[in-house]
C-alpha positions as CSV (number, residue, x, y, z in Angstrom):
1,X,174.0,125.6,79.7
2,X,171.8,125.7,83.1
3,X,171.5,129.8,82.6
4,X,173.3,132.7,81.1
5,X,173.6,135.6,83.7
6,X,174.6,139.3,82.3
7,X,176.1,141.5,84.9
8,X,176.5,144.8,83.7
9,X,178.6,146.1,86.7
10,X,182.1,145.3,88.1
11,X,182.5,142.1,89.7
12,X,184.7,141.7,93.0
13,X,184.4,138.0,93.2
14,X,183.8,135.7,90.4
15,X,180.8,133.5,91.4
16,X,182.3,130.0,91.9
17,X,179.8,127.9,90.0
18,X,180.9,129.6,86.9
19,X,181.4,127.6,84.2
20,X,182.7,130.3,81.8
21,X,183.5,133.9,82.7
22,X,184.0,136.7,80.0
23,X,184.5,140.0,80.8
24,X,183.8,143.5,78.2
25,X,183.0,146.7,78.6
26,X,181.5,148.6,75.9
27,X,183.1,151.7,74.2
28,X,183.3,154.5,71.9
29,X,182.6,153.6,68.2
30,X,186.2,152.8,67.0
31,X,185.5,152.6,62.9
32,X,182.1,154.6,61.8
33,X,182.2,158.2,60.8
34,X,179.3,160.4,61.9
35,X,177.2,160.0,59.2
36,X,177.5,156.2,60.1
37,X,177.2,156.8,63.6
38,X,173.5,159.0,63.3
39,X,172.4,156.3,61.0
40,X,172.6,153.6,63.4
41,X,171.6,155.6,66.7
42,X,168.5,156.1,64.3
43,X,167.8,152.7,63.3
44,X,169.0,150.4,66.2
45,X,166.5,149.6,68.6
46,X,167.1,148.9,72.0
47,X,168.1,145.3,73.6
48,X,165.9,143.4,75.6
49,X,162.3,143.7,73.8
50,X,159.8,141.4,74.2
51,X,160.0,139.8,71.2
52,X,163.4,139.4,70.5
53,X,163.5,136.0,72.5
54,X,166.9,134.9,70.5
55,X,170.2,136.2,71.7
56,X,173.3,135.0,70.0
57,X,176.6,135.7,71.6
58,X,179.4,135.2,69.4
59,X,182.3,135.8,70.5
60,X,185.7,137.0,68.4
61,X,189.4,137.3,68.1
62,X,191.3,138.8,65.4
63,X,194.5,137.1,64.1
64,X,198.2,139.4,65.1
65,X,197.9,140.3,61.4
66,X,194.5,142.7,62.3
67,X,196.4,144.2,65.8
68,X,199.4,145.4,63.7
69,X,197.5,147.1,60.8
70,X,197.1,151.2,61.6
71,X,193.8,152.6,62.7
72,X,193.2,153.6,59.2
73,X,194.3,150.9,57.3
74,X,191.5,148.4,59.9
75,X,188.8,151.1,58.9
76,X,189.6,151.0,55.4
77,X,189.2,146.8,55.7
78,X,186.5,147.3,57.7
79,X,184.0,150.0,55.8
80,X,185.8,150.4,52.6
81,X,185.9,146.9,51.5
82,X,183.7,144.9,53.8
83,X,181.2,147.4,54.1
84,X,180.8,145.8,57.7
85,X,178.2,148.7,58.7
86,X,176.1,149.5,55.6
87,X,175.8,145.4,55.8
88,X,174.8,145.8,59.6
89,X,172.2,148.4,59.2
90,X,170.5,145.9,56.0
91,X,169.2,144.0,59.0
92,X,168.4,146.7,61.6
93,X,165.7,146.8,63.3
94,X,164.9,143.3,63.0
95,X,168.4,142.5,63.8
96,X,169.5,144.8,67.4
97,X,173.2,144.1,68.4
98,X,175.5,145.3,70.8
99,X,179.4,145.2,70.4
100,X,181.7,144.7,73.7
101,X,185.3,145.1,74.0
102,X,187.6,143.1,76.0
103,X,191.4,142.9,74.4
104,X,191.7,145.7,76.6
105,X,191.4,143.5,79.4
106,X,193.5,140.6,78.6
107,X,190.4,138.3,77.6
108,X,190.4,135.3,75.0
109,X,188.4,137.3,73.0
110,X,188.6,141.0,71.3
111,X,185.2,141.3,70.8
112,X,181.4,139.7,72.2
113,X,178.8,140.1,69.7
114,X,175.6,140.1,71.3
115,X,172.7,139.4,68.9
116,X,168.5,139.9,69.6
117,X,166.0,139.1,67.3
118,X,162.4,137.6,67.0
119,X,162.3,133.6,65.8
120,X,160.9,135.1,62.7
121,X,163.9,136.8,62.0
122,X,166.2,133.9,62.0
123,X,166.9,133.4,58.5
124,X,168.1,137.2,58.1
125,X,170.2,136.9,61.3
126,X,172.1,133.9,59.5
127,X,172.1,135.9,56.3
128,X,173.8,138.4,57.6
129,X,176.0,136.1,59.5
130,X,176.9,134.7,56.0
131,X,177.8,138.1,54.5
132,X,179.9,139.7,57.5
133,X,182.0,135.5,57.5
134,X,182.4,136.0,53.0
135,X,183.7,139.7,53.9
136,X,187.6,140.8,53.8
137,X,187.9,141.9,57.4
138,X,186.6,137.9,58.5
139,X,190.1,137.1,56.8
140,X,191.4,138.2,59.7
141,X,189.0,136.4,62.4
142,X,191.6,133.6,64.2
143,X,188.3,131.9,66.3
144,X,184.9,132.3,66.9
145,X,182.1,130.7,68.9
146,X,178.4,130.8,68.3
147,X,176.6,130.4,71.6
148,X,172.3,130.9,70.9
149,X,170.3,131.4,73.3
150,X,166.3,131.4,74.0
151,X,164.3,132.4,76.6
152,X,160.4,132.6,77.2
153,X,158.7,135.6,76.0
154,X,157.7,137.0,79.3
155,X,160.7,136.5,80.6
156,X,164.1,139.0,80.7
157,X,167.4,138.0,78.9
């Protein structure tokens, strides 16, 4: 891959040279209570810093199985036995992330899972990668692809 460009606003025209294309937008948070919710605003830091020079986009999609289950019945799977954000905030701040929806719009994908983090905090980035994969909810991941990234340090993402 030549580059990777991030556009955060609508596009009218796809760019032609585009070798891959994925659209998201990001939303509310659909699973976390409020205690959840304060913990992470409080812990995550924000994307982009200088020395988070490792970006890992991995995008998912969730088997039928997932779709048909009840809000509450995906958060119980999701928090109650996969403990998907206590997990998360083990590796925050090294660790920043930022979740993106697009089943919404009809994409290949239900989620990106955008990744930052130093080079020195690649082995927790793949420990945590091996805890969210051994979890319940990953029963229910039907594909995912691990694209990692790596730029200069004085340069932007």
């Amino acid at each position: 891959m030549e580059r990777l460009d991030i556009v955060n606003n609508a596009l009218t025209e796809i760019p032609t040279d585009s070798a891959w294309v994925l659209q998201s937008f990001v939303s509310n948070v659909r699973y976390a209570n409020r205690d959840e919710i304060t913990m992470l605003r409080a812990l995550q830091p924000g994307l982009n810093r200088s020395e988070a020079v490792v970006a890992v986009l991995i995008p998912i999609k969730k088997n039928a199985q997932w779709w048909e289950l009840a809000q509450d019945e995906r958060r119980a799977i999701f928090e109650e036995q996969s403990h998907h954000t206590a997990v998360g905030m083990e590796y925050l701040p090294e660790v920043a992330r930022q979740l993106h929806h697009c089943r919404d719009l009809g994409e290949p994908f239900d989620f990106l899972t955008w990744f930052e983090f130093a080079p020195e905090h690649t082995q927790a980035f793949a420990d945590l990668l091996r805890r969210m994969r051994a979890s319940k909810e990953w029963d229910y991941v039907e594909r995912e692809v691990e694209v990692w990234l790596y730029r200069a340090p004085e340069e932007g993402l």
